[in-house]
C-alpha positions in Angstrom: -94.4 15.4 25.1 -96.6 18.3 25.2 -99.3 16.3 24.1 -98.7 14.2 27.4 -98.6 17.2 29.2 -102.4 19.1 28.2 -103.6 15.6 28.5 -102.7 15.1 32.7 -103.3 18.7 33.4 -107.1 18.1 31.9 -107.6 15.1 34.1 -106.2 16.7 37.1 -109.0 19.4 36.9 -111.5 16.9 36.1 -110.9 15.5 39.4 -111.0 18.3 41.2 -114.3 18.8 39.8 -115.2 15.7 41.1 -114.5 16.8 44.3 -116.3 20.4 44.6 -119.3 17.9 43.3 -118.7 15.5 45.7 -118.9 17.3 48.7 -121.8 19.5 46.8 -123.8 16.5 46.9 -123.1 15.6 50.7 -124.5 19.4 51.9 -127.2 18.7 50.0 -128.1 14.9 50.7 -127.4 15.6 54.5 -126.8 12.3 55.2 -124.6 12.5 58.1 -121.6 14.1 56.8 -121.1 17.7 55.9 -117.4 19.3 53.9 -116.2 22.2 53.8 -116.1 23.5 50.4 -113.2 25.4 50.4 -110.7 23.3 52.7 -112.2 19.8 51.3 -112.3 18.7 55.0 -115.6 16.2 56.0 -117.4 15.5 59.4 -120.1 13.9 61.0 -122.8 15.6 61.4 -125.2 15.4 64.7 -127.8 16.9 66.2 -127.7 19.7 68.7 -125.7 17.7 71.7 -127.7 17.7 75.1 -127.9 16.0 78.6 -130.7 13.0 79.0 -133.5 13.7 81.0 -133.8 13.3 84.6 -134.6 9.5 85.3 -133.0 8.3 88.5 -132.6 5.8 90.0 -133.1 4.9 93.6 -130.2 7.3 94.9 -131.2 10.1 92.5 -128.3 9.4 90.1 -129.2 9.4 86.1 -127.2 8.0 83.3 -125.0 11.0 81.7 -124.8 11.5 78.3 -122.9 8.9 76.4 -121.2 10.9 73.9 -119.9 14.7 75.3 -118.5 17.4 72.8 -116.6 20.6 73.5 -117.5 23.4 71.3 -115.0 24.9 69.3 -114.3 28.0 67.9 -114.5 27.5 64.2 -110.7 29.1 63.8 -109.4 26.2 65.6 -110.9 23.4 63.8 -107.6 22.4 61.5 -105.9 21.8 65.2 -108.1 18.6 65.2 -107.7 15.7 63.4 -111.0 14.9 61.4 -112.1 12.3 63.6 -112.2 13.7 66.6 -114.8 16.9 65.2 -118.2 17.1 64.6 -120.7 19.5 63.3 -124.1 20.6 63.0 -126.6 23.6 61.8 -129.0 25.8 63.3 -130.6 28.6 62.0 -128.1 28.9 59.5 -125.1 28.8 61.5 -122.5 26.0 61.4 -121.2 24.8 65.0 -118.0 22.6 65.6 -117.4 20.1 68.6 -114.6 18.0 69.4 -115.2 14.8 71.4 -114.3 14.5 74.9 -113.7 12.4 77.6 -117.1 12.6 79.8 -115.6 11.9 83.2 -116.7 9.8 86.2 -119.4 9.8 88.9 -117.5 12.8 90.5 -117.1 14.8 87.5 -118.9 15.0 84.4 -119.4 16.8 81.5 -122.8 18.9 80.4 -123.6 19.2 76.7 -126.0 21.5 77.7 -123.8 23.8 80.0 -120.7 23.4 78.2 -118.4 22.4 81.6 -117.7 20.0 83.6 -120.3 19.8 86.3 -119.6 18.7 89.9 -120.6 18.6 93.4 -119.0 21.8 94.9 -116.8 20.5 97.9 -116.3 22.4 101.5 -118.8 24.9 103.1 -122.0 26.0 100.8 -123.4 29.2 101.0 -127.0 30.3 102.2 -129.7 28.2 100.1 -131.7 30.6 98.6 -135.2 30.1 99.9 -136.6 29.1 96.4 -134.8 25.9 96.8 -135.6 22.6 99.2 -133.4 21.2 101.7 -132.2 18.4 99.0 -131.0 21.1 96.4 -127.0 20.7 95.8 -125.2 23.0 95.1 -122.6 22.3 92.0 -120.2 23.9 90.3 -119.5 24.6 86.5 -116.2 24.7 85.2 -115.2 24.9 81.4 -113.2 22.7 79.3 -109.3 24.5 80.1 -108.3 23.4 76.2 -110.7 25.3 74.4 -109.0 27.9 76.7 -111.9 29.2 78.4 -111.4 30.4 82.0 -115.1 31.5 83.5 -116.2 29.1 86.5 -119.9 29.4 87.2 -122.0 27.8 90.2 -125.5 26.7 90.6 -128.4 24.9 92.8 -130.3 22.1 91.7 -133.2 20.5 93.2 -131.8 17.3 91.2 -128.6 15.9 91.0 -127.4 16.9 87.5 -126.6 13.6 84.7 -123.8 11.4 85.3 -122.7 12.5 88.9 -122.7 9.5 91.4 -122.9 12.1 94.4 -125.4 12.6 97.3 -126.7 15.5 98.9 -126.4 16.3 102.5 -130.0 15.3 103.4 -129.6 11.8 101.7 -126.3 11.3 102.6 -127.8 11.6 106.2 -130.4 9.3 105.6 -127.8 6.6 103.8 -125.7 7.1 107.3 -128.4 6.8 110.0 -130.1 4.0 108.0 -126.8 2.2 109.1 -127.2 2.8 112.9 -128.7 -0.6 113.8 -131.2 1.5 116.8 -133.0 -1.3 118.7 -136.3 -1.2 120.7 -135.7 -0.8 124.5 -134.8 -3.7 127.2 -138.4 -3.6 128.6 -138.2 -3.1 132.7 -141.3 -4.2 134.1 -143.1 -5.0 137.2 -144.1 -7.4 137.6 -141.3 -9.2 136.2 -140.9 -13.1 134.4 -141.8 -15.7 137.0 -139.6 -18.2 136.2 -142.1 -21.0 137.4 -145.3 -19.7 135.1 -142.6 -18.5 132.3 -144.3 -15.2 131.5 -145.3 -11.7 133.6 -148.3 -11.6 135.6 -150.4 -8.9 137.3 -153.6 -7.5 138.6 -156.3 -5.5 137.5 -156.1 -2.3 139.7 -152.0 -3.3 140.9 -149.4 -0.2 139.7 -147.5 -1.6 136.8 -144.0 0.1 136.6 -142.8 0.7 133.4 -138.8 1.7 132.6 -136.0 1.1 130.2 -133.6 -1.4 131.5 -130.0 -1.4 130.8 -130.0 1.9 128.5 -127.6 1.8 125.6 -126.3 4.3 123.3 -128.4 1.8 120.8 -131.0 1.6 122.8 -131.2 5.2 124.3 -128.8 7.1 122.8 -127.0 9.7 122.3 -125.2 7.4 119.5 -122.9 9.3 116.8 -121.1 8.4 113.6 -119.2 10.3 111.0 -118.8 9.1 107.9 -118.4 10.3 104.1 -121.3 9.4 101.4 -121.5 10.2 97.7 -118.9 13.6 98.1 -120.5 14.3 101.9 -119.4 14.4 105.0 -121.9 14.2 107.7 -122.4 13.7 111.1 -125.3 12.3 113.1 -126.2 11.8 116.7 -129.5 9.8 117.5 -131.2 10.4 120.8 -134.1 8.9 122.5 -136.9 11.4 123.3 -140.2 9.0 125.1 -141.3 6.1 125.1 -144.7 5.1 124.3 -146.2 1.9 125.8 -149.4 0.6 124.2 -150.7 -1.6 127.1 -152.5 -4.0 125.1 -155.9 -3.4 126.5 -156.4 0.1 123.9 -154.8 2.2 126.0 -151.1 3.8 126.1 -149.0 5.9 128.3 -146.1 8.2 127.5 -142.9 8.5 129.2 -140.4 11.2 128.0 -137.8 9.5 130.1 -136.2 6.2 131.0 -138.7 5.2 134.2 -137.9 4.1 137.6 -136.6 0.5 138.0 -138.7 -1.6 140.7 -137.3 -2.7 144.3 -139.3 -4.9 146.5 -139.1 -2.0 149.1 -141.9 0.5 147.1 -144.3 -1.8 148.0 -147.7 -1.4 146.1 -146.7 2.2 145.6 -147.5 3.7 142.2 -144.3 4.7 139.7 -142.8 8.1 140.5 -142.3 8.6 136.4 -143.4 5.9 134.2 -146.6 3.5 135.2 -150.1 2.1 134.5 -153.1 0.6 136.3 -155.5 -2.1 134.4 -159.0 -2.0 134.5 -159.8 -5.1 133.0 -158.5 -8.5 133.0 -156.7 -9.9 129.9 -158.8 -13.1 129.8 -160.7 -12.1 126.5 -157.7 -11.8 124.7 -156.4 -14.7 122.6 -153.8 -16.7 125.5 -155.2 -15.1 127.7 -152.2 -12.5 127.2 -152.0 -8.5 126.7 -149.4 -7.5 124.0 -147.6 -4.7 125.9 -145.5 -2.4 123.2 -142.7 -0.4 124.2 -142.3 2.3 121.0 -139.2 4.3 121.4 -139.6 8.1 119.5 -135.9 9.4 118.6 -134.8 12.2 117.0 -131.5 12.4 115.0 -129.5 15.2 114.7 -127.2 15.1 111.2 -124.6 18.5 110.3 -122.5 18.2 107.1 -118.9 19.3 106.3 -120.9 21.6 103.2 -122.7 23.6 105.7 -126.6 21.7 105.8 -128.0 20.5 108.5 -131.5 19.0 109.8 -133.1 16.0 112.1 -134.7 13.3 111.1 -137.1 11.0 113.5 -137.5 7.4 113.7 -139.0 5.0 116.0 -137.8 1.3 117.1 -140.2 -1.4 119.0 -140.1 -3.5 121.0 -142.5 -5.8 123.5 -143.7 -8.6 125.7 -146.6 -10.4 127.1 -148.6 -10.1 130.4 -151.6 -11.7 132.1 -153.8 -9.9 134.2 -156.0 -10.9 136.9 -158.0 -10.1 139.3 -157.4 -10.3 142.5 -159.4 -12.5 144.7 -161.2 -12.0 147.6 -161.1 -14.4 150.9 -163.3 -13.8 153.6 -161.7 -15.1 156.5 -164.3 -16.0 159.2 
């Protein structure tokens, strides 16, 4: 019996010399697992976790980081179960993460930061003046189970790894790309004759020149609101001058909507919005001058978070016009 009994009690600390060896052996190899000497408890090892690189994409969005970690402090590590920890070293000290969830496109975690980073929501404060007019402003708040409590904010000039949010200025420019603005009715004078099918006038003859039928499309003001990537904006789009390249080289500009033609101003000249031709379109290929109405309008955009700005666009639009010259008849 006692024989049986100094015989188990040598093999039991031969094992456990086994063990002190084996994980020994695993600090030394680092091969992707490191244990604790003392408790016997193994981990993964990894890297210094990190964010990837800015690389966006066509909204400005890139990729978070695939894999987030929490850092823990080493006192708490036994309320983990091994899988869920991970370690690495850095100047000779050991640091312990646990694996998180990493979020969504609203809310995602930062190795780098430590927090959950996000698109702060409401009014923003001043932008500091280092900072463009597409910085966001985000904020930084810690991981509550690792019972940290301090909430930090921040600017950046790009929209921080794994958020699927817009700033103020492109979620204005998503919203007004929507607007559908068209080019301008074109009012003319002379007008279609129906029998020839197309406009014709005169070298030396007032042409009048106006928008016909303004539209909020057309001429504005036009206005949505709508709510883009975490924004809320609101844009109005207004029509500032028209500028008509007659065809012949030349243009005119008319900061307003022109003065529709009545047979009763005769050969008069337009009061706001008109052009004489010098020279006939007969050198022109169908005997046809392009006439191109360009509309200039400015769009007006304010967000929920405080930014604001205008952006300006144009819209086209045009039709076709012989000119002659008049002729001469000497009565006798």
């Amino acid at each position: 019996m006692l024989k049986r009994l100094v015989t188990a009690l040598v093999t039991l600390v031969l094992a456990a010399g086994a063990l002190v060896a084996t994980g020994a052996a695993a600090n030394a190899a680092d091969d992707g697992v490191w244990c604790d000497p003392e408790t016997r408890r193994c981990f993964i090892t990894i890297s210094a976790p990190s964010d990837p690189a800015p690389n966006p994409d066509s909204n400005g969005w890139t990729a978070g980081a695939p894999a987030c970690y929490s850092r823990i402090d080493p006192n708490y590590v036994n309320d983990y179960p091994n899988e869920d920890v991970v370690t690495y070293e850095a100047s000779g000290v050991r640091y312990f993460y646990v694996k998180i969830g990493c979020g969504d496109g609203m809310r995602y975690w930062s190795n780098s930061r430590q927090c959950f980073v996000s698109m702060v929501q409401g009014e923003w404060p001043a932008r500091p003046g280092s900072y463009s007019q597409e910085a966001g402003y985000y904020v930084c708040a810690p991981f509550i189970d690792q019972g940290a409590t301090i909430t930090s904010y921040f600017w950046s000039e790009t929209i921080p790894p794994g958020l699927k949010v817009l700033t103020p200025g492109s979620a204005a420019e998503q919203l007004i790309s929507t607007f559908g603005l068209r080019g301008i009715d074109i009012g003319m004078a002379p007008e279609v004759n129906p029998e020839w099918g197309h406009r014709r006038g005169y070298v030396g003859v007032p042409i009048w020149l106006w928008v016909n039928n303004p539209e909020p499309l057309t001429w504005g003001p036009y206005t949505e609101t709508a709510t883009l990537g975490g924004q809320t904006i609101t844009a109005t789009a207004k029509a500032t001058s028209v500028r008509w390249q007659m065809g012949d080289g030349a243009s005119t500009t008319c900061g307003n909507t022109g003065t529709p033609y009545n047979t009763g101003y005769g050969m008069t000249t337009s009061p706001t919005c008109g052009y004489k031709y010098t020279t006939t379109s007969s050198r022109t290929p169908g005997d046809r001058f392009t006439v191109t109405a360009t509309t200039s309008w400015t769009v007006t955009w304010t967000s929920l978070a405080g930014p604001g700005g205008t952006i300006n666009l144009t819209t086209d639009s045009s039709t076709d016009l012989e000119v002659n010259e008049l002729q001469t008849v000497i009565v006798p």
